[in-house]
N, C-alpha and C positions, 0 to 999 in steps of 0.2 A: 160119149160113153166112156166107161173107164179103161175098155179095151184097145180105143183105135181115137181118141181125143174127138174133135170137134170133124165135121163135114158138111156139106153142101152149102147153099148162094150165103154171101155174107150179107143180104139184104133180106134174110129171113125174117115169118110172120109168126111161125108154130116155129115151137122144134121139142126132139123128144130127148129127156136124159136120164140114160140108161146106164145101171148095173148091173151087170146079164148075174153077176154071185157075190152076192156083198154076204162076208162071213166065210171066206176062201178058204181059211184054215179049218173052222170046224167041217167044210165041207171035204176035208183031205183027212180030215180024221175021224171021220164017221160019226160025228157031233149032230144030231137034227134042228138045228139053230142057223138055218141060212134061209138066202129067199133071192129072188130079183126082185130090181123096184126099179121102174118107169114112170118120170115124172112128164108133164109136159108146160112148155115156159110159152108163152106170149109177149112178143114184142109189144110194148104199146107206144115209145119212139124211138127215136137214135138211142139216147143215155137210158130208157126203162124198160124191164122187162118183169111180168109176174107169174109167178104160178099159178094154174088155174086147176091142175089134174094130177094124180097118184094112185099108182098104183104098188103094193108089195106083197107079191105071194110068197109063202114058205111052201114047196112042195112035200115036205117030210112031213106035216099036218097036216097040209090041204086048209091052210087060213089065208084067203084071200084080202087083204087089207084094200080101200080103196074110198077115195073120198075126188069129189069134186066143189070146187069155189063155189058157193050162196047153194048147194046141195047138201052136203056132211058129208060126215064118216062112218065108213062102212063094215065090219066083218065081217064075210059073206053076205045074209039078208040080214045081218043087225046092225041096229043103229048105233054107235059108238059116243062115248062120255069121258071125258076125261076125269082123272080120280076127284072128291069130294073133299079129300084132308085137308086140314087145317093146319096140324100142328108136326112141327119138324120130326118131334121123338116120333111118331107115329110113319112116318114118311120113308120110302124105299128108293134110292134114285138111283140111275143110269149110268155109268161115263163110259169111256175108252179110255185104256190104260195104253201109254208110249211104249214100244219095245224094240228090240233089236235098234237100228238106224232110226227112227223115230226121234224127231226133235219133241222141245220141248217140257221132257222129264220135271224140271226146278219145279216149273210150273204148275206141271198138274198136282206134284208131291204136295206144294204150297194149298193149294185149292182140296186135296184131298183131305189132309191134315186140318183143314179147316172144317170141312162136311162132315166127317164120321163121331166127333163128338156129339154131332147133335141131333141124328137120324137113325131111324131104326136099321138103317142098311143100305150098302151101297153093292151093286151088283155091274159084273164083267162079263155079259157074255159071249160079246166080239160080233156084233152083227149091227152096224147105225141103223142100217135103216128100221129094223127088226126094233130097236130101242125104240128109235120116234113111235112106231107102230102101236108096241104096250105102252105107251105115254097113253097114245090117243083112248085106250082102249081101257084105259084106271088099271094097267097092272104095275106099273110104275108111276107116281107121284109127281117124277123130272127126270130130266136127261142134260149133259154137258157131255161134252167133247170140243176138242183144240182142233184145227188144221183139219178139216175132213173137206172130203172132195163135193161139189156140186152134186153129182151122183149119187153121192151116201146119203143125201139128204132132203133133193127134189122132192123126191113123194111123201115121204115123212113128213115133212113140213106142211105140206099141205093136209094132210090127217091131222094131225095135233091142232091145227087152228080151225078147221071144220068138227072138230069132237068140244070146241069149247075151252081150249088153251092157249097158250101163250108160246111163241117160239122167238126168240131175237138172240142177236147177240151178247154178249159181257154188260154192251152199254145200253143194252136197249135197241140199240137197229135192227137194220136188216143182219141175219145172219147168212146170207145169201153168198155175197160176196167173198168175204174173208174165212168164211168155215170154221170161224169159233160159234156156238150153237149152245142156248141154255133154252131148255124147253119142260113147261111145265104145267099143273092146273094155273086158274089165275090166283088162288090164293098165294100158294109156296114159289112163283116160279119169280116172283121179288125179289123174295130171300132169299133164293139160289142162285138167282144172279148178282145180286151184289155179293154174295160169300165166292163165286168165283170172280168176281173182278176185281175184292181184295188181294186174294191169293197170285194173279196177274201181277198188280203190282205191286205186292210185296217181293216178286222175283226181282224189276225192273229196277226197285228203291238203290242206289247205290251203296255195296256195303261201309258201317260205321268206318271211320281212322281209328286205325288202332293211337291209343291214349300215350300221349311222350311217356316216356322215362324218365323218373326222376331222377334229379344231375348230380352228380355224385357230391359226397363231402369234399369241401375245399382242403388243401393240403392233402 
């Protein structure tokens, strides 16, 4: 969990990963945009482990998010969909913006700059799990973010692909491990990922040599 890291037998079968406040800051600032999310992981050998379970409740609305593997997704007693949209102009997506000490900036500025032309909107509200949640839920289109912890993302993830989308990372994997995460319907959430994996490496690309100088006149 994100308070106290990892515990108990290292030959675990379950285990649970918890955000007891994902959304800290609006929670310090009287923002109603926070939640806990409890995921739960299944070993299935040494090198695999999957998601099976999520949960993420906002207690400021009283919206219970929750989905289970080959069950769905839930908001309270509703069934959950991921959005219908097709087209980018129409489309509203997710991220996390880097701040303070936060690695990464080039980055996501590269990926930003890339998305906002082409989308009706790109929205900050500082809460991942809460993001993945309206993924699952058609209030947002997609979601990206860089570097986020296992925690910010266990339960979410398992919502967006029990409501009928898509969650991997840049390349298409697991976004499990590394915590870069593009998640979306299955129309848009292609296009989103390749518009952030340009933007990745477009940071990466070494910048041009500056061009010689011409040599001056002889004499």
């Amino acid at each position: 969990m994100e308070e106290s890291g990892s515990h108990g037998a290292a030959d675990w079968e379950w285990r649970w990963v918890v955000d007891p406040l994902d959304g800290t800051t609006n929670f310090l600032h009287g923002i109603p945009h926070w939640a806990v999310s409890v995921g739960i992981e299944k070993r299935i050998d040494a090198d695999r482990t999957e998601l099976v379970a999520g949960v993420i409740y906002n207690p400021a609305v009283d919206e219970m998010f929750w989905a289970e593997r080959g069950v769905g997704a839930f908001l309270n007693d509703k069934r959950l969909r991921v959005s219908g949209r097709k087209d980018l102009r129409e489309a509203v997506f997710a991220t996390g913006i880097p701040f303070a000490g936060v690695p990464r900036k080039a980055e996501f500025s590269n990926i930003l700059a890339r998305v906002m032309p082409q989308v009706a909107g790109v929205r900050r509200f500082g809460a991942a799990a809460l993001d993945l949640a309206w993924v699952a839920a058609g209030r947002y289109d997609g979601y990206w973010e860089l570097g986020i912890k296992k925690w910010d993302m266990a339960a979410g993830l398992v919502l967006v692909r029990e409501a009928g989308g898509y969650a991997t990372d840049p390349e298409g994997g697991d976004p499990y491990a590394e915590g870069n995460v593009v998640a979306g319907n299955p129309v848009l959430h292609g296009r989103l990922r390749e518009v952030v994996a340009e933007g990745i490496a477009a940071t990466q690309r070494p910048p041009r040599a500056a061009e010689a100088a011409p040599a001056p006149p002889a004499g």
